[in-house]
PDBQT receptor file of N, H, CA, C and O in Angstrom, charges set to zero:
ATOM      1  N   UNK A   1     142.344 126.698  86.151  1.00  0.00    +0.000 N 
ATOM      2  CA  UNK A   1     143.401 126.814  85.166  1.00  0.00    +0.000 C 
ATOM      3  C   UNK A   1     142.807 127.377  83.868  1.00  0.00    +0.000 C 
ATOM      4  O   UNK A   1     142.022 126.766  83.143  1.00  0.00    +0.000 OA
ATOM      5  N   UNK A   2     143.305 128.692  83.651  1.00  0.00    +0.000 N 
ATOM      6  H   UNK A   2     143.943 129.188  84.240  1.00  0.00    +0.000 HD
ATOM      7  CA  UNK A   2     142.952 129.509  81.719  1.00  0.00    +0.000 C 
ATOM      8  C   UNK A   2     142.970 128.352  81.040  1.00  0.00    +0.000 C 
ATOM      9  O   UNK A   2     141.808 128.089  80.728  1.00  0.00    +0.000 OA
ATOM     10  N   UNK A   3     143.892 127.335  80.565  1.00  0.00    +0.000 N 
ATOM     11  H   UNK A   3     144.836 127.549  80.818  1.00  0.00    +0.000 HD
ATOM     12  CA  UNK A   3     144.260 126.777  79.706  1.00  0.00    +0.000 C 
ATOM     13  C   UNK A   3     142.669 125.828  79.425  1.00  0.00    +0.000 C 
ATOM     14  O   UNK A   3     141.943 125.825  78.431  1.00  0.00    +0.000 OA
ATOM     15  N   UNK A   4     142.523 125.022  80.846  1.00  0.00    +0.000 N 
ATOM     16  H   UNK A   4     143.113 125.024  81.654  1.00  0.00    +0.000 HD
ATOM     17  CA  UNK A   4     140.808 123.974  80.698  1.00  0.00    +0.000 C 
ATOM     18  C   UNK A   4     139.759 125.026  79.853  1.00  0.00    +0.000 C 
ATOM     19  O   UNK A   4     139.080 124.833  78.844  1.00  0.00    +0.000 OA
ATOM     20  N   UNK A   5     139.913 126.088  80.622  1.00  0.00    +0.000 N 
ATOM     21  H   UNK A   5     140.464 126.246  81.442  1.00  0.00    +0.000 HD
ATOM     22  CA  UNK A   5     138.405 126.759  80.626  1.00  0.00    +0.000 C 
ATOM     23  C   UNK A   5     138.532 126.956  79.082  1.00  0.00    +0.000 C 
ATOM     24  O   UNK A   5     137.507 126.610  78.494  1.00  0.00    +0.000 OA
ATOM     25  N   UNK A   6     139.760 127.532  78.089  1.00  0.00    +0.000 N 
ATOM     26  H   UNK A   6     140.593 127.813  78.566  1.00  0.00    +0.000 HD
ATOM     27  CA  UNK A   6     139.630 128.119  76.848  1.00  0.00    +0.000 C 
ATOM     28  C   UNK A   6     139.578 126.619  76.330  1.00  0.00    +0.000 C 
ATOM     29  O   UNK A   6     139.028 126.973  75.287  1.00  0.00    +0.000 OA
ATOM     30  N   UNK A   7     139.674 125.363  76.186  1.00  0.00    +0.000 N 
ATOM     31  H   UNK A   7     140.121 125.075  77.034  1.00  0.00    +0.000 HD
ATOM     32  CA  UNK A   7     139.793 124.227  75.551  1.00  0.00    +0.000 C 
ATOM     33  C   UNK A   7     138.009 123.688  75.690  1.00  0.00    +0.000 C 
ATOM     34  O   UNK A   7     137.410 123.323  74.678  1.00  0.00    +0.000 OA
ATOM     35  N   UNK A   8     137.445 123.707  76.827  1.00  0.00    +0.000 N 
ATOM     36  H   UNK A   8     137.932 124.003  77.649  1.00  0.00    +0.000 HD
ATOM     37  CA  UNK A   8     136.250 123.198  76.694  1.00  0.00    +0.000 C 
ATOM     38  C   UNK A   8     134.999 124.501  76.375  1.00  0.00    +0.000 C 
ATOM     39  O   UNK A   8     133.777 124.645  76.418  1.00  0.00    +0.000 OA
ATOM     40  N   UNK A   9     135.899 125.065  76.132  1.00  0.00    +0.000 N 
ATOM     41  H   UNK A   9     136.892 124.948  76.097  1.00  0.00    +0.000 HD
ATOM     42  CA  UNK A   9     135.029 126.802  75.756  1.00  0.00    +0.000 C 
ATOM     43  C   UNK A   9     135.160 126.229  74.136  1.00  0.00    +0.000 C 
ATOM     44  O   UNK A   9     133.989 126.286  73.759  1.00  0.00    +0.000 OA
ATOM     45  N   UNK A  10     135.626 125.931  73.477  1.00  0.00    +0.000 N 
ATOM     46  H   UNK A  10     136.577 125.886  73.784  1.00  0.00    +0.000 HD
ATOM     47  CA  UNK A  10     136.111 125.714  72.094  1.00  0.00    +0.000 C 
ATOM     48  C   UNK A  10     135.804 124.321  71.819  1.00  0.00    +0.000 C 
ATOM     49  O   UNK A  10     135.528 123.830  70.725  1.00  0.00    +0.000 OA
ATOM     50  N   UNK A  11     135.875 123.818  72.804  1.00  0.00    +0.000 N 
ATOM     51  H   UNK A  11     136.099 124.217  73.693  1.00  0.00    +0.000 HD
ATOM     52  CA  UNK A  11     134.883 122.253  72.218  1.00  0.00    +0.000 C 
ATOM     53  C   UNK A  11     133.480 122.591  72.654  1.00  0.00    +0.000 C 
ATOM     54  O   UNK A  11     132.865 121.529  72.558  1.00  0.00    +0.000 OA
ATOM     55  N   UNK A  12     132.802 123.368  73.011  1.00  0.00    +0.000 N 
ATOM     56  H   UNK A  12     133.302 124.230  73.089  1.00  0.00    +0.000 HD
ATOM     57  CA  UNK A  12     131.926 123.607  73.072  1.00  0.00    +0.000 C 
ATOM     58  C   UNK A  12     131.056 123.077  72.217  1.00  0.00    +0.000 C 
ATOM     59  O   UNK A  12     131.583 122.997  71.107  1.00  0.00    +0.000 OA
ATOM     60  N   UNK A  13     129.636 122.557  72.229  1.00  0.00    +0.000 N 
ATOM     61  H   UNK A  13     129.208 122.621  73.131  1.00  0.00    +0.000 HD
ATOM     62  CA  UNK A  13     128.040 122.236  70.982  1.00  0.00    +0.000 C 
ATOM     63  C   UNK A  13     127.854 123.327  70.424  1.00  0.00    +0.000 C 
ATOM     64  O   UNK A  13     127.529 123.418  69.241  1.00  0.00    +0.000 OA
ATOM     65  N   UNK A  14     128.089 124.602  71.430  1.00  0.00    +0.000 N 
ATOM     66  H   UNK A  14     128.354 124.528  72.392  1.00  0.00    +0.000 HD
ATOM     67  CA  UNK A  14     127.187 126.389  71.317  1.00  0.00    +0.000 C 
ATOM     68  C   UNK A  14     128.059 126.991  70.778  1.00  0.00    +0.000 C 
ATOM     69  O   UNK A  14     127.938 128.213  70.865  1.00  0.00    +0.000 OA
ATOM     70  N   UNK A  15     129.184 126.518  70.071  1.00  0.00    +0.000 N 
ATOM     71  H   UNK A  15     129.283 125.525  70.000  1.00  0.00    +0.000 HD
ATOM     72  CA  UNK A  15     130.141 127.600  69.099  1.00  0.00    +0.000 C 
ATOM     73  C   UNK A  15     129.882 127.129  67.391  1.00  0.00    +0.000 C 
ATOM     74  O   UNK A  15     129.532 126.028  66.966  1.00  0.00    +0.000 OA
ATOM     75  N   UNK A  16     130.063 127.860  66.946  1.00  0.00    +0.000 N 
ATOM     76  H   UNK A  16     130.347 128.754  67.291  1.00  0.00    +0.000 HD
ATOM     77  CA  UNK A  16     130.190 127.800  65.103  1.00  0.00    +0.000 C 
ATOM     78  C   UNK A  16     131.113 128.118  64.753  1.00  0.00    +0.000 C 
ATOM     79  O   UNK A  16     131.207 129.331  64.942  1.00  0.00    +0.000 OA
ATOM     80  N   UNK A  17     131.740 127.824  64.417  1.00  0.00    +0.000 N 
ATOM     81  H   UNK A  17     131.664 126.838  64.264  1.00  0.00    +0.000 HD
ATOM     82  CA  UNK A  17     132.907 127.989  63.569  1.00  0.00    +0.000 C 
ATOM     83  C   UNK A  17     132.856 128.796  62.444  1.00  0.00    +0.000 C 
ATOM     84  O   UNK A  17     132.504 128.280  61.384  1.00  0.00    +0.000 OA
ATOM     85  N   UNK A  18     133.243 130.367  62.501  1.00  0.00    +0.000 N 
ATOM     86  H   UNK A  18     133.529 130.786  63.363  1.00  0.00    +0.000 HD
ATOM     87  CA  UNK A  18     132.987 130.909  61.026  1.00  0.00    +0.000 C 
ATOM     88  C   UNK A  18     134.397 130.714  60.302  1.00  0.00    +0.000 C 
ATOM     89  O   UNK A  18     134.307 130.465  59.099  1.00  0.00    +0.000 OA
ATOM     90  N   UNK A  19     135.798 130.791  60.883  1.00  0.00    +0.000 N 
ATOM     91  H   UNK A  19     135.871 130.992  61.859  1.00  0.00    +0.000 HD
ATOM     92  CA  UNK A  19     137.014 130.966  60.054  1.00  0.00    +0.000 C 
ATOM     93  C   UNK A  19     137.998 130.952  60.813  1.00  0.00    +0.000 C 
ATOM     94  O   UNK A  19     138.087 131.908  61.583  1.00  0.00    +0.000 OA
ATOM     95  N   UNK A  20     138.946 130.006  60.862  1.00  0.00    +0.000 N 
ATOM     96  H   UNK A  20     138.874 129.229  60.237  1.00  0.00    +0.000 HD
ATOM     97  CA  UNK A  20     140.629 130.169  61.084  1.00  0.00    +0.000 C 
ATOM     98  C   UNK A  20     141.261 130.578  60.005  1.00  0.00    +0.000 C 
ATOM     99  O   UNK A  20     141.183 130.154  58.853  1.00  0.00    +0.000 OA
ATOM    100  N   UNK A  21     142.303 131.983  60.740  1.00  0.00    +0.000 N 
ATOM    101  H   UNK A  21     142.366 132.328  61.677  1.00  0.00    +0.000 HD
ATOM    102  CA  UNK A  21     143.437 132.988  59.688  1.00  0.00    +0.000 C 
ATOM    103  C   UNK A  21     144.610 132.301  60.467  1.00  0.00    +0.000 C 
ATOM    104  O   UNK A  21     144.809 132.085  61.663  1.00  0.00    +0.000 OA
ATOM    105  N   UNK A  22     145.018 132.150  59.797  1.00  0.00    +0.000 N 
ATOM    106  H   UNK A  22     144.856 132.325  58.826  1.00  0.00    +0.000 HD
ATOM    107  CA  UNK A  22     146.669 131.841  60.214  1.00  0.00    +0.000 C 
ATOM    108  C   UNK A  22     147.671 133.186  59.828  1.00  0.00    +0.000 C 
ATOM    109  O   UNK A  22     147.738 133.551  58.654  1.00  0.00    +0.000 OA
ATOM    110  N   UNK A  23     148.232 133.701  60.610  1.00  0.00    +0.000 N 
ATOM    111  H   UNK A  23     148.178 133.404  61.564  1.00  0.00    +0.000 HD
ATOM    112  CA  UNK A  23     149.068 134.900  60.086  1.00  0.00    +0.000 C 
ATOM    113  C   UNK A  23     150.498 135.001  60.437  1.00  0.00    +0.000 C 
ATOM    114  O   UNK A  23     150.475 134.077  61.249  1.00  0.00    +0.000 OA
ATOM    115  N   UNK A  24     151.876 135.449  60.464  1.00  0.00    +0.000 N 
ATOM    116  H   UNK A  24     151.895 136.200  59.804  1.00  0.00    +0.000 HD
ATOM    117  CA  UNK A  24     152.725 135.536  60.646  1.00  0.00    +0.000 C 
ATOM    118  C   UNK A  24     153.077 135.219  62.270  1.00  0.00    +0.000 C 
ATOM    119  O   UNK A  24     153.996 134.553  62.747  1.00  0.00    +0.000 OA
ATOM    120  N   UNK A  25     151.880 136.027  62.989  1.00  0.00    +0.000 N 
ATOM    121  H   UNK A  25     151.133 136.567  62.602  1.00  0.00    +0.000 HD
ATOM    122  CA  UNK A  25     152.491 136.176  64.251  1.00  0.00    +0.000 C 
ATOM    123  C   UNK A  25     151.138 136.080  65.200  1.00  0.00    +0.000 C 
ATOM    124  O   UNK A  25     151.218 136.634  66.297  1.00  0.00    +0.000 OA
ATOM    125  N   UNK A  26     149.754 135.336  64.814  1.00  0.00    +0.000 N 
ATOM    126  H   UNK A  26     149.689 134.886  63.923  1.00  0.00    +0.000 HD
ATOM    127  CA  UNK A  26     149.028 135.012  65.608  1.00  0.00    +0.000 C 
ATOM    128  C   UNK A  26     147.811 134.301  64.958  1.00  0.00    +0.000 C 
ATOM    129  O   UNK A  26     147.936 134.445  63.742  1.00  0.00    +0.000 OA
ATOM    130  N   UNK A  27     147.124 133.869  65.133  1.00  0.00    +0.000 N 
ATOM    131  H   UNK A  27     147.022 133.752  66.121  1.00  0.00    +0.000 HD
ATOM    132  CA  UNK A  27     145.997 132.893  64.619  1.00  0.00    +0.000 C 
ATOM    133  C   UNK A  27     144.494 133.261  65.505  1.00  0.00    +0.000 C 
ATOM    134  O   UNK A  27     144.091 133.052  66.649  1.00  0.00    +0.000 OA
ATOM    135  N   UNK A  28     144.027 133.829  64.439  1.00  0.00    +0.000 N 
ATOM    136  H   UNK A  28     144.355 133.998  63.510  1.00  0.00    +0.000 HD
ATOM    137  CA  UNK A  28     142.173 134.259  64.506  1.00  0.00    +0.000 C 
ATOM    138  C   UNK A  28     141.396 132.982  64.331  1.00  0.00    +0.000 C 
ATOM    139  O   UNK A  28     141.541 132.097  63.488  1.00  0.00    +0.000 OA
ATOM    140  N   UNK A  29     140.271 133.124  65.629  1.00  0.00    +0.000 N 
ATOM    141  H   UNK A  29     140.154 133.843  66.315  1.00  0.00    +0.000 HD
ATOM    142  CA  UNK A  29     139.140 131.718  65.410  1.00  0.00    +0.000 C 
ATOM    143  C   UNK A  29     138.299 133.240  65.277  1.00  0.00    +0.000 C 
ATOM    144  O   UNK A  29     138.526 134.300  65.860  1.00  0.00    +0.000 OA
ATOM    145  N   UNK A  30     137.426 132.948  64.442  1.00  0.00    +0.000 N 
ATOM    146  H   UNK A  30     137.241 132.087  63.969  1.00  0.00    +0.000 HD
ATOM    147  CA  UNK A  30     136.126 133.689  63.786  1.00  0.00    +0.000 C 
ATOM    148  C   UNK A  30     135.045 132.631  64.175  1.00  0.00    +0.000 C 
ATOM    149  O   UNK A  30     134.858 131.653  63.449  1.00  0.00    +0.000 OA
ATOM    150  N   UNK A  31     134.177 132.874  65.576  1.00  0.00    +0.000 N 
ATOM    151  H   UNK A  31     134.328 133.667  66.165  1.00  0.00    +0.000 HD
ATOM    152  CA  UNK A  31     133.126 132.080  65.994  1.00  0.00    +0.000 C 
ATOM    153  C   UNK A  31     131.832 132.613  66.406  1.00  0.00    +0.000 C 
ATOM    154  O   UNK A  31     131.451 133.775  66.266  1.00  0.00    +0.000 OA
ATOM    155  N   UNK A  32     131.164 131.590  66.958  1.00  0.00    +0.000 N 
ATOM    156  H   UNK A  32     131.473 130.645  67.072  1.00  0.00    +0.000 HD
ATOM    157  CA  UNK A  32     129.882 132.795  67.204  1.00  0.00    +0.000 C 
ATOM    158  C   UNK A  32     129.233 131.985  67.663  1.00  0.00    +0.000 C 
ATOM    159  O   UNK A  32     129.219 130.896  67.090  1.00  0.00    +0.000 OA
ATOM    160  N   UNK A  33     128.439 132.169  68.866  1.00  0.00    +0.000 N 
ATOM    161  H   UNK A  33     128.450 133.054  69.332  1.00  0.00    +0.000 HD
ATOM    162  CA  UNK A  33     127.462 131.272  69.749  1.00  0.00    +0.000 C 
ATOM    163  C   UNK A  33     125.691 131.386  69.418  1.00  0.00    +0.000 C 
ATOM    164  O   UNK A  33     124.859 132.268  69.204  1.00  0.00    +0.000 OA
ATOM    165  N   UNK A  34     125.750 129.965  69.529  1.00  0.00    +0.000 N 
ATOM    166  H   UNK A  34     126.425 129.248  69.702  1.00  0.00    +0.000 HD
ATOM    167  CA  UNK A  34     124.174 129.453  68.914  1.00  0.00    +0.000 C 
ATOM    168  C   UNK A  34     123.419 130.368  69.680  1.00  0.00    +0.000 C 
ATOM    169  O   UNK A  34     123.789 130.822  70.763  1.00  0.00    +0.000 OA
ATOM    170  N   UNK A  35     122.313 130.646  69.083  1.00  0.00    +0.000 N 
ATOM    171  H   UNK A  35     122.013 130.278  68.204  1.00  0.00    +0.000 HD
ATOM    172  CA  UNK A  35     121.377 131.715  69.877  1.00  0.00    +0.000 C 
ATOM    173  C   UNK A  35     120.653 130.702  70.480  1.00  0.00    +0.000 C 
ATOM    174  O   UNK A  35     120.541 129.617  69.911  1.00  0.00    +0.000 OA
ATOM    175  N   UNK A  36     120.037 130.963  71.794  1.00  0.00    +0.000 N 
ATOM    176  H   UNK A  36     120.128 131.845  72.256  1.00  0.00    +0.000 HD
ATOM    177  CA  UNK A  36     118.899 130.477  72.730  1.00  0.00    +0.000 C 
ATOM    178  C   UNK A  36     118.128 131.218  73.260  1.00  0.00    +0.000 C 
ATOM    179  O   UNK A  36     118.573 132.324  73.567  1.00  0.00    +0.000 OA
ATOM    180  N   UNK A  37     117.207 131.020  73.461  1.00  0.00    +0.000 N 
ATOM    181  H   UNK A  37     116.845 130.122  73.212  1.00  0.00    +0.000 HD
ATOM    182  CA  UNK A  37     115.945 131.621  74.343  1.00  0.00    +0.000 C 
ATOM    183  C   UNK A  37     116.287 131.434  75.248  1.00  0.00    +0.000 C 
ATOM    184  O   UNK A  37     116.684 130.401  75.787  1.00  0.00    +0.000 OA
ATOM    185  N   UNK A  38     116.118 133.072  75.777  1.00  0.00    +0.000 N 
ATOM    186  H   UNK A  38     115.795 133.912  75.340  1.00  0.00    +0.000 HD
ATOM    187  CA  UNK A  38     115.774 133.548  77.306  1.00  0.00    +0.000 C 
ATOM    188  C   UNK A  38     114.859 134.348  77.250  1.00  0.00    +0.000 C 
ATOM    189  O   UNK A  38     114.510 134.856  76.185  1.00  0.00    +0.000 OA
ATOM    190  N   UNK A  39     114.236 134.635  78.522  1.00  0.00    +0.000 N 
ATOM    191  H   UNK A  39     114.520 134.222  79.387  1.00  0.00    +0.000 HD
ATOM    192  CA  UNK A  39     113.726 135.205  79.144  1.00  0.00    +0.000 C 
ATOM    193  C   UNK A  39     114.062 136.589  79.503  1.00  0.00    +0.000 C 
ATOM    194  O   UNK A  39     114.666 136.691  80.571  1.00  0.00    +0.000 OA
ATOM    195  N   UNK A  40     113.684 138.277  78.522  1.00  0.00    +0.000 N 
ATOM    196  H   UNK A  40     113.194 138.194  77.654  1.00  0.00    +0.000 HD
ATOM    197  CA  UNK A  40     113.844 139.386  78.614  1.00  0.00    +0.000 C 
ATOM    198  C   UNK A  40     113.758 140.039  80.093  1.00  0.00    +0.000 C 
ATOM    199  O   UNK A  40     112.631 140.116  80.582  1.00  0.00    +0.000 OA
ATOM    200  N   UNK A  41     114.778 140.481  80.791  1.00  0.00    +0.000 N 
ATOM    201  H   UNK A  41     115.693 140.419  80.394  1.00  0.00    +0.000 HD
ATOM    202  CA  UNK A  41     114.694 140.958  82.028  1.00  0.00    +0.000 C 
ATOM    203  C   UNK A  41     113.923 142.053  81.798  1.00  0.00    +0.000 C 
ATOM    204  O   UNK A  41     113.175 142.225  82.761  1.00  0.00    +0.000 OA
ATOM    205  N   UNK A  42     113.781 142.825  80.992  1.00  0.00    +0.000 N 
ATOM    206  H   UNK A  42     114.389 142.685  80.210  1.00  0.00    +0.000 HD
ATOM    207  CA  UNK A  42     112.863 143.957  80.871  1.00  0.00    +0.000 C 
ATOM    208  C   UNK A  42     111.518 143.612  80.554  1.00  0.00    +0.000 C 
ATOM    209  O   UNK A  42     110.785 143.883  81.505  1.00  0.00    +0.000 OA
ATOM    210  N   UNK A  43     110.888 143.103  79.556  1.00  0.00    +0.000 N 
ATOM    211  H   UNK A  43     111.483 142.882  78.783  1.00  0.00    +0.000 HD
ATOM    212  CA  UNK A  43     109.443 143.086  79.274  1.00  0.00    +0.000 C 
ATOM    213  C   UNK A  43     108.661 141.485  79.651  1.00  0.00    +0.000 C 
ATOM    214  O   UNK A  43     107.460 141.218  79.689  1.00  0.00    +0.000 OA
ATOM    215  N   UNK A  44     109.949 140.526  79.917  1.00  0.00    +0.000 N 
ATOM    216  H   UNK A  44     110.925 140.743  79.886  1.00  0.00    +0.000 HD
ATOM    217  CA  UNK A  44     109.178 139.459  80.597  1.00  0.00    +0.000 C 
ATOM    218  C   UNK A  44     109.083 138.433  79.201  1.00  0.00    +0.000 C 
ATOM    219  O   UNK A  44     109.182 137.213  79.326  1.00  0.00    +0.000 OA
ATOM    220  N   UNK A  45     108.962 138.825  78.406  1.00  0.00    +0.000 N 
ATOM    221  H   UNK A  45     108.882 139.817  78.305  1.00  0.00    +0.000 HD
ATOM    222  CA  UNK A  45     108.941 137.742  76.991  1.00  0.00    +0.000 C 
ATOM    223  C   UNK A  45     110.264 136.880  76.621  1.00  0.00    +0.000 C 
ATOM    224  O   UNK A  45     111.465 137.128  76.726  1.00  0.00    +0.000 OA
ATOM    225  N   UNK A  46     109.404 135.563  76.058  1.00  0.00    +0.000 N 
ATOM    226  H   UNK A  46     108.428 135.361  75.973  1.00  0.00    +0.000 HD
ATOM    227  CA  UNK A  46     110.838 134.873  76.026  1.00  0.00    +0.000 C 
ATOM    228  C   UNK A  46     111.195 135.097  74.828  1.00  0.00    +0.000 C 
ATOM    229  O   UNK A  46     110.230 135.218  74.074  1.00  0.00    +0.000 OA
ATOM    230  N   UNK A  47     112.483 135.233  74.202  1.00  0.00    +0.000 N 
ATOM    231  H   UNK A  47     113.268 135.135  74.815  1.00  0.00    +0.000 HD
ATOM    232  CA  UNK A  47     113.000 135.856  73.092  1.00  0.00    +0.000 C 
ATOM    233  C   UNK A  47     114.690 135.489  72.966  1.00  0.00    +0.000 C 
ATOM    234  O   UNK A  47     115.531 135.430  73.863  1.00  0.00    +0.000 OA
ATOM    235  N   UNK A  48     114.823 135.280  71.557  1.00  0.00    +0.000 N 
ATOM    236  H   UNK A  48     114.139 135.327  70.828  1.00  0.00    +0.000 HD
ATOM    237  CA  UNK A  48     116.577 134.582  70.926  1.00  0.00    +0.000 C 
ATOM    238  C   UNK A  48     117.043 135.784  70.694  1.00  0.00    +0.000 C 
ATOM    239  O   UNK A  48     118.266 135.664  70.765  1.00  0.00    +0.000 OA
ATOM    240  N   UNK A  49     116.699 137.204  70.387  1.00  0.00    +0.000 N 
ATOM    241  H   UNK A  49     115.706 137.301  70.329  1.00  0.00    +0.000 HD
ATOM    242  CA  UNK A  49     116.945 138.313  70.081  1.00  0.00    +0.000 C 
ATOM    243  C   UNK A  49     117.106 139.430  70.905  1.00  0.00    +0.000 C 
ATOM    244  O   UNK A  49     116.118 139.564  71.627  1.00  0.00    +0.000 OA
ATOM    245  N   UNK A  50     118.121 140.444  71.116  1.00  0.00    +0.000 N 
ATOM    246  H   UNK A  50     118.923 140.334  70.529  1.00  0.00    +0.000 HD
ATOM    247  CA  UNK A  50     117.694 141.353  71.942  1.00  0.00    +0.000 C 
ATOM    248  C   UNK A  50     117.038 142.200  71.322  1.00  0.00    +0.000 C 
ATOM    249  O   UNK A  50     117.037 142.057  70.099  1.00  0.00    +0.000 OA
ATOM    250  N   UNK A  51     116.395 143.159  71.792  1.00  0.00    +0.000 N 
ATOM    251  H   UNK A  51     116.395 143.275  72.785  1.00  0.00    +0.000 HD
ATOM    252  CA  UNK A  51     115.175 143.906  71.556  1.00  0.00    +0.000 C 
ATOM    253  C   UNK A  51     115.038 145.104  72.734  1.00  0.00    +0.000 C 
ATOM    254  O   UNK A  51     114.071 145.866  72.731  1.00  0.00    +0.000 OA
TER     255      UNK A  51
């Protein structure tokens, strides 16, 4: 079910909250996911950044 997946996508630990707009005819979440280390499929280094 869309509805679970977007509710525990948004309670999420790994989101930030930059800004709710409220507007006439729809409502903006301004978010952004915590960076983590992985492991570069290309050069093998572990890295929070792409590169």
């Amino acid at each position: 079910m869309q509805g679970n997946y977007i509710t525990n996508f948004l309670k999420s630990e790994d989101i930030i909250w930059e800004d709710i707009i409220e507007n006439d005819n729809r409502i903006e979440l301004h978010i952004k996911m915590k960076q983590k280390p992985h492991i570069c499929p290309r050069c093998g280094a572990t890295t929070s950044k792409i590169h």
